[in-house]
C-alpha positions in Angstrom: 118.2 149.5 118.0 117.6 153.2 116.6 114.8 153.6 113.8 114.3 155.8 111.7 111.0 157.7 113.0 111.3 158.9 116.0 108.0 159.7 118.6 109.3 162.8 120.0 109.3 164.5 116.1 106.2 163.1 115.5 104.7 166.4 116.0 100.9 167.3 115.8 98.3 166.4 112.4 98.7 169.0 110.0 94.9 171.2 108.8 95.2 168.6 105.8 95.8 165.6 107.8 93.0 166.5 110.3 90.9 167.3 106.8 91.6 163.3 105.8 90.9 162.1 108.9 87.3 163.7 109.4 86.5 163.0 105.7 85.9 159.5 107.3 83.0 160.3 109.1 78.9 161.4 108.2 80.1 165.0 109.3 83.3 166.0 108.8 83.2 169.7 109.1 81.2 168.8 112.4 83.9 166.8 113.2 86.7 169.8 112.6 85.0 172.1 114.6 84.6 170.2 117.7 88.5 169.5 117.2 88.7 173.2 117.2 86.6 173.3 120.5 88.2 170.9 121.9 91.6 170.2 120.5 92.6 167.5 123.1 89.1 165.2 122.6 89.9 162.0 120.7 86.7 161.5 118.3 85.3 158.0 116.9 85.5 157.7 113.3 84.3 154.5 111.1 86.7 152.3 109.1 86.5 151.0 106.2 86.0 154.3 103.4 88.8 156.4 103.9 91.1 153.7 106.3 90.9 150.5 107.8 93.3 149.9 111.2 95.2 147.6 112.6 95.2 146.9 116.6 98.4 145.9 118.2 99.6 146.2 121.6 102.4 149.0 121.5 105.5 146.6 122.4 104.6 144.5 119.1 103.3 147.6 117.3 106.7 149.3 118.1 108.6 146.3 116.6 106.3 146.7 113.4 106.8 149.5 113.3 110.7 149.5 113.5 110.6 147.3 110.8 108.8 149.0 108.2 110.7 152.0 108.3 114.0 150.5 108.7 113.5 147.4 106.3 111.0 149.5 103.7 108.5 151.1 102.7 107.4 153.0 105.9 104.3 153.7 107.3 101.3 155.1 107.1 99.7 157.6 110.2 100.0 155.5 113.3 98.2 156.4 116.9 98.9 155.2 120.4 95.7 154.9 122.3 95.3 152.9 125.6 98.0 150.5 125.4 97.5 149.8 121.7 99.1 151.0 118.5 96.8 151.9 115.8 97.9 151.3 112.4 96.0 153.4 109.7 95.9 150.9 106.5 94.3 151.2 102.9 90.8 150.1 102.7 90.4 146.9 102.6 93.0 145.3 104.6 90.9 144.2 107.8 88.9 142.2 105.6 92.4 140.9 103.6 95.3 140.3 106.6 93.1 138.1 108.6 93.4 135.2 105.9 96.9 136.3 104.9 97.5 135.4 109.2 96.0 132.3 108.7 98.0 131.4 105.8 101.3 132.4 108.1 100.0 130.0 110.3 99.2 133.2 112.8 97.1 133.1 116.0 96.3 130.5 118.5 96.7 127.5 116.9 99.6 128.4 114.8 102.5 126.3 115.1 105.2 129.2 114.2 103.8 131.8 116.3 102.8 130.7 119.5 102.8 134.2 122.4 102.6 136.8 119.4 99.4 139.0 119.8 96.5 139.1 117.9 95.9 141.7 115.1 92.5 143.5 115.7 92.2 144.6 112.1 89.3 146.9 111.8 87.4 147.8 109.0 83.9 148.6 106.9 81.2 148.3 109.6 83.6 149.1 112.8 84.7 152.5 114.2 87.8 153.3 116.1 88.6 155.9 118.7 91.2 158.4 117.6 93.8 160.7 119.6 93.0 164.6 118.9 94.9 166.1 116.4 96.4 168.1 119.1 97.4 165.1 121.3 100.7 165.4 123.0 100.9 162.9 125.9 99.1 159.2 126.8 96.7 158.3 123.7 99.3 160.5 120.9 99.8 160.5 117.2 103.6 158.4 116.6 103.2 159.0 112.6 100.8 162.4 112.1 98.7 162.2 109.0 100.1 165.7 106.8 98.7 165.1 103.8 95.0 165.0 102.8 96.1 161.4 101.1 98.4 160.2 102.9 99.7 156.8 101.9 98.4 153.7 103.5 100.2 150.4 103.4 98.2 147.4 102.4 97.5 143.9 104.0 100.9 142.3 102.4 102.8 145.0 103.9 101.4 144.7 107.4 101.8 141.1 107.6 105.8 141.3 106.1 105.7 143.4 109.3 104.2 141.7 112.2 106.0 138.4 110.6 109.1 140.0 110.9 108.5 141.7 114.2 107.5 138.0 115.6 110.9 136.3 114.0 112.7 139.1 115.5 111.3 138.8 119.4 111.8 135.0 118.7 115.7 133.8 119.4 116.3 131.0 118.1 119.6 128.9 118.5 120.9 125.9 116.6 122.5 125.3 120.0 120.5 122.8 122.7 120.2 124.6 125.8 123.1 124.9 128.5 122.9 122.1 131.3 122.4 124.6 134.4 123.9 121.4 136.8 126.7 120.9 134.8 130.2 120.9 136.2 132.2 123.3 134.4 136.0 123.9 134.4 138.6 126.4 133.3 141.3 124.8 131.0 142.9 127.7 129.4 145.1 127.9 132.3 146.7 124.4 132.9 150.0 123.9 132.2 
């Protein structure tokens, strides 16, 4: 399955995205020149003003991902950091998705969706770790913020997502399962 954004073009964050993503915290120039002292440190920056985030592990995250660029409307700026893709949404959405979830019938005692991971949606009053603007390899940008407002989807977009990401890891078949003792014969060739 090919999508549409591709890792290896994913490139570095532009002045103006590094710009948006310092506005987020007490100090943002602070925060641009350590980036330009140290280009390669991640930095933590509070949710909840500027973005919120969204937590996945990468193989899910990937399959969101695939879906909202293939299916519509995109993404927003998306990170990989230690095994987990982070998912830059508007304001907002951490407090919102969790009940939207819930309403799916998401998480551990949901019926529909038993094995899919949870969503750590993060928002006002949490702070996430994220790569370096210059980050290349292991914790990277997959989706650079360029813009100094770039868009953000919203809690209704990331759950048509992970819903759809779920249904698509899912197979299932109107079919019962194939007897593995059974005795089978080839027919086609009897005279």
């Amino acid at each position: 399955m090919s999508s549409t954004w591709n890792t290896s073009d994913a490139g570095g964050v532009t002045p103006d995205g590094a710009t948006w993503l310092a506005s987020a915290g007490a100090y943002p120039r602070s925060t641009l020149s350590y980036w330009e002292e140290r280009p390669d440190a991640p930095v933590v920056l509070p949710c909840g003003a500027v973005f919120d985030v969204v937590s996945v592990p990468a193989v899910f995250g990937r399959r969101m991902l695939d879906r909202m660029w293939e299916e519509g409307p995109g993404s927003g700026p998306v990170a990989e950091f230690r095994g987990r893709m982070l998912l830059f949404a508007a304001p907002g959405t951490a407090q919102r998705l969790p009940a939207l979830l819930e309403w799916e019938e998401w998480g551990a005692h949901g019926s529909r969706t038993d094995g899919v991971p949870p969503l750590l949606c993060h928002g006002a009053g949490d702070a996430v770790t994220v790569p370096s603007p210059a980050a290349r390899s292991g914790s990277r940008w997959l989706v650079a913020p360029d813009t100094r407002r770039p868009w953000l989807p919203g809690p209704e977009v990331l759950l048509w997502a992970a819903v759809r990401a779920a249904r698509a890891a899912v197979r299932i078949s109107i079919f019962p399962p194939a007897d593995q003792g059974a005795n089978v014969y080839d027919v086609s060739r009897r005279r």
